[in-house]
N, C-alpha and C positions, 0 to 999 in steps of 0.2 A: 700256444706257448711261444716265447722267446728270449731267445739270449742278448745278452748285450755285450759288446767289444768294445775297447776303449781307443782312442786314437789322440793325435794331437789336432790340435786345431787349426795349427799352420799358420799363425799370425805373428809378427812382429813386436812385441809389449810386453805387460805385466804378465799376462797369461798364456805367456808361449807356452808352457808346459801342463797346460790346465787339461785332464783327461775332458772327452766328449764322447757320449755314450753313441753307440750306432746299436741301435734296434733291427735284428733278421728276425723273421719267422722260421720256426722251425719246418725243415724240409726244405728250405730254399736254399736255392744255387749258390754259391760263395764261392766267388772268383778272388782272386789272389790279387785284383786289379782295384778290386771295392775296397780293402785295405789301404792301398795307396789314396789317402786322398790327398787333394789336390783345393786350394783357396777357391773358392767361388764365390763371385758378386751378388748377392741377396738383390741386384738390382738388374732387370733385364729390360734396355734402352727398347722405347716402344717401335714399332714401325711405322710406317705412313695408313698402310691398310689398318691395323690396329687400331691406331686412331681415328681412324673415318668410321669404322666399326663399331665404337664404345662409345663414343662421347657423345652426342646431339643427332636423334634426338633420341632419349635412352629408351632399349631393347622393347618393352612395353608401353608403349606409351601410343595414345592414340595418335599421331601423327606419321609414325610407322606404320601403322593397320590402318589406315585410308589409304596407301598407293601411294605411287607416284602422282605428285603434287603438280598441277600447270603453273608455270613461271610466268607472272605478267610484268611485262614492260612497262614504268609507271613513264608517261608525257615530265617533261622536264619542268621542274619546279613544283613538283607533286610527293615529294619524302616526306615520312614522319616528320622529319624535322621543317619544312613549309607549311605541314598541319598546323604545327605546336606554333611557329610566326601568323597565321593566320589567327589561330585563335587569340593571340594576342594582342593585334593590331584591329581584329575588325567588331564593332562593336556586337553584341549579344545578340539584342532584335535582327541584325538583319543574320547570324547564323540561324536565329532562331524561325527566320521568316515571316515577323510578326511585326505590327507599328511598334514606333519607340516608344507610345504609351500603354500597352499592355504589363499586365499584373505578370510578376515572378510565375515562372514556370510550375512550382512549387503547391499552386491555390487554382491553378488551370485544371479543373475536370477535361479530357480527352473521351468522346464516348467511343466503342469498337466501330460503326456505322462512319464517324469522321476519321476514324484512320485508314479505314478499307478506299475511302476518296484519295487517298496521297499513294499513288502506285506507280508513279511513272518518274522515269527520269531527274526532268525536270521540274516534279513535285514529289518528293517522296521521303514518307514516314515512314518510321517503323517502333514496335514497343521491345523492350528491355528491360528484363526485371520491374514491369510496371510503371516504368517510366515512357513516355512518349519522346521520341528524338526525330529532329527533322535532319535527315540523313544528307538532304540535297547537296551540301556545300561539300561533302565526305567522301561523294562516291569515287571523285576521279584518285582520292586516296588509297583508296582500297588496295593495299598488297594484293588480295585474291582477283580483283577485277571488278568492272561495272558488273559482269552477269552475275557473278557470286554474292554480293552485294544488294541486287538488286531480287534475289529468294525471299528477304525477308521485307520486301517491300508492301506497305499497306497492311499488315499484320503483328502478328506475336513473334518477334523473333530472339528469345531470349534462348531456345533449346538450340537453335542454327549456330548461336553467336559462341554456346559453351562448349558444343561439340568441334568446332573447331580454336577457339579463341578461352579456352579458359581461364591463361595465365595473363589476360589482358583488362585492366579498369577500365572499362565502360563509362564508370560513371565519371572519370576526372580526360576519358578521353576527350568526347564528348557532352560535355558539360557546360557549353556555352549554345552547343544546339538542342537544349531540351524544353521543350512544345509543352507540355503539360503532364499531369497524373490520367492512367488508362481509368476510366469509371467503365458504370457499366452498363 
């Protein structure tokens, strides 16, 4: 059960004098001080902690539950944004790795036995969502690093790439280095 009391609201306006019910349960304490209210800010300015706290990357999310993350140092001239100039400047075949007279990417069979050959470094493939990418020109890209990068070398790396890179297009990242369709 509960009673209600009526108080003012303490505002300045039309409705200075508009009751506001205040809800006690019965058996509870009622100080003489609850009566007296007093205006308060429905808004309470965040803190610094707060904010490091709540925003990025949120409470659930897999980015949180991996750990602390390794910070790599990318070689200078190596940003997203020198990807996104490269891709634009250099033609197709060679992100692709391929003469300039090769057929679109698109009608390229990839069998699993020719991806397992591109593992290294300075050769290397990997598959995504069944598309073939010739990662070579990418790797020194890599926010995570050449080692991380280099997991999903000469294989399937489509489970690698969503476990940590979900919120990431693949296919428009990389879409000027794309080798062929994975066959079987």
């Amino acid at each position: 059960m509960f009673t209600a009391s009526r108080n003012n609201n303490g505002g300045n306006g039309p409705r200075d004098n508009v009751p506001v019910p205040t809800i006690r349960l019965e058996g509870e304490d009622i100080n003489e001080e609850d009566d007296k209210e007093t205006p308060k800010s429905p808004f309470t300015p965040p803190t610094k902690k707060s904010i490091a706290n709540t925003l990025f990357p949120a409470p659930n999310s897999i980015q949180r539950s991996l750990g602390e993350r390794r910070k790599v140092v990318l070689k200078p001239g190596h940003s997203p944004l020198d990807w996104g100039a490269l891709n634009r400047k250099t033609p197709k075949h060679i992100l692709r790795g391929v003469p300039a007279n090769t057929p679109p990417p698109q009608i390229i069979k990839i069998s699993k036995d020719e991806l397992k050959k591109h593992k290294v470094q300075h050769d290397c493939w990997t598959c995504i969502n069944g598309k073939v990418f010739n990662i070579t020109p990418y790797i020194d890209f890599h926010p995570g690093g050449v080692e991380e990068i280099m997991k999903c070398a000469g294989r399937d790396g489509t489970a690698l790439f969503y476990k940590y890179h979900s919120w990431v297009n693949v296919d428009r990242m990389l879409e000027n280095c794309m080798v062929g369709i994975l066959g079987n």
